[in-house]
N, C-alpha and C positions, 0 to 999 in steps of 0.2 A: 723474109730474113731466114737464114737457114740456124739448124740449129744451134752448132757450133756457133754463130754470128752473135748468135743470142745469147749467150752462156757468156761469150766473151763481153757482152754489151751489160750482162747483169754484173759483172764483175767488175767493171770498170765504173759502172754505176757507185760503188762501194767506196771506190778511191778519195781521196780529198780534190776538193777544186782546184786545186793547183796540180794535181795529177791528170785528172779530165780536160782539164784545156790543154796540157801538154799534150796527153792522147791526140784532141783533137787537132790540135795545129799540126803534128805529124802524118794524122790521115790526111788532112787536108793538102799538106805537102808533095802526097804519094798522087794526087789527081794532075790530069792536062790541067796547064794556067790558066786556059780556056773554061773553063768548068766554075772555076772558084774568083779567077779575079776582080770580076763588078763586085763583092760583099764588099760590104762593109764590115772590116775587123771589129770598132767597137760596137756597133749594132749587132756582132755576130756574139763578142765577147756578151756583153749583156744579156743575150739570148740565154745563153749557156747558163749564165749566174740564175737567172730565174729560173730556166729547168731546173736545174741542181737545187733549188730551194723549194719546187713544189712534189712534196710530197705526193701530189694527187695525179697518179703516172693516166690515170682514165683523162686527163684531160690533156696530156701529153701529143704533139699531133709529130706528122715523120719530117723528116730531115725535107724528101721531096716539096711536101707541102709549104714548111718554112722557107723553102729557096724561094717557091714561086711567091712567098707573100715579100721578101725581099725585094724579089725581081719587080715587083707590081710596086714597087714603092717608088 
């Protein structure tokens, strides 16, 4: 992730949950339909709510990783 990517990923961190799911459903918006449409919205939404509640970002894993445990489901 580049810098700027990260600066804007800590600050967005900062927002309330109902600002960060918005975030996310408009990035997710900006991808091919292709890329995003097997997820499961509430599996994705719930994802989010536990991120957002663990304080413990070392055990945080990336967006990659989570697709493919999705995908494997």
């Amino acid at each position: 992730m580049s810098s700027s990517a990260s600066a804007i990923l800590k600050s967005a961190l900062a927002l309330s949950e109902d600002d960060r799911l918005a975030i996310a459903d408009a990035l997710l918006a900006t991808l091919p339909e292709d890329d995003y449409q097997h997820l499961d919205e509430e599996a994705f939404a719930e994802e989010l709510k536990r991120r957002s509640e663990d304080k413990d970002r070392s055990a945080w894993i990336s967006w990659a990783d989570l697709k493919k445990q999705i995908e494997s489901q």
